[in-house]
Steps between C-alpha positions, in 0.01 A plus 500: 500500500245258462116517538391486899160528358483174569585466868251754598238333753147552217690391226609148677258182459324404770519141659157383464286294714550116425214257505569187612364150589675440832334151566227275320316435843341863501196461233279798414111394596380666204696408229660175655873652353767503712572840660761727452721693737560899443842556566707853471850606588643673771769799469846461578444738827205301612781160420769650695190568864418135402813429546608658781181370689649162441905541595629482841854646656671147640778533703836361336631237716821574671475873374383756770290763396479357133168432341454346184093562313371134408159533272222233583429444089179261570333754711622767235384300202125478740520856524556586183213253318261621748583875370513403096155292573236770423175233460426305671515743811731271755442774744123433487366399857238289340755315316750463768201345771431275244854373527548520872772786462625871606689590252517514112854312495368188688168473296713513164681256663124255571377568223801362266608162512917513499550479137239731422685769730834454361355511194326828595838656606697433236201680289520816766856517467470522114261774492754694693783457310674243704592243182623213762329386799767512829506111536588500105753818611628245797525210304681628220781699753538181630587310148 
C-alpha cells in the first residue's frame, strides 16, 4: 500500500498569499512604488456557497415542472475576487464612500479599469486552481 502520509491535512503545502500589482494607477505616498494587492484562496466548500449564491433554477421551456440551474459566472467571478482579495480591505466603508458604492463587488468593479479587472480574474482564478479562465473554457468548446 502506498504512503498516505502524504495526504494527511499538516503534511500538505499550503497555498500562500500572492502579492500582486493589480494596477499602476494606485502609487504608495511614501515610497512612490506601485502597490500591491494581498490576495489568498478560497476552499472548495466556500467555491461551491459562491456558487450557489450565483445560480438560479430557470424553468425549461415547454417542460412543466422542469427546472434547469443556470450560474451567473460574472457575478461569481465578483464574488469570488472580492473573497481571495485580503488587502486592500474592499469591504472597508471608508474605501467604498470614496467610490460612491455599497458593496465590495461594485467598488472592485470602480476602482479597475476593464482590462485591469479581467486581468485581475484571470489572476484569482489561478490562485485557485482554475488553469483556464471560462471565456477561454467557452471559446475553446466552441472551436
Amino acid at each position: 500500500m502506498s504512503n498516505l502520509t502524504a495526504f494527511l491535512a499538516q503534511n500538505a503545502i499550503k497555498v500562500e498569499i500572492a502579492v500582486h500589482p493589480v494596477s499602476k494607477r494606485f502609487i504608495d505616498p511614501d515610497t512612490r512604488k506601485v502597490m500591491n494587492w494581498k490576495v489568498g484562496a478560497v476552499t472548495s466548500d466556500e467555491d461551491e456557497s459562491l456558487r450557489k449564491q450565483h445560480t438560479k433554477r430557470l424553468p425549461v421551456p415547454g417542460k412543466k415542472n422542469m427546472f434547469q440551474p443556470t450560474t451567473d459566472y460574472d457575478a461569481y467571478l465578483a464574488s469570488l475576487a472580492v473573497k481571495c482579495t485580503l488587502f486592500p480591505d474592499l469591504n472597508n466603508k471608508e474605501l467604498q464612500d470614496s467610490y460612491k458604492v455599497l458593496d465590495a463587488e461594485s467598488l472592485l468593479k470602480k476602482m479597475l479599469l476593464p482590462g485591469e479587472y479581467a486581468d485581475y480574474l484571470k489572476f484569482i482564478q489561478n490562485k485557485n486552481g482554475f488553469d483556464v479562465g471560462m471565456e477561454e473554457a467557452v471559446e475553446e468548446a466552441k472551436n
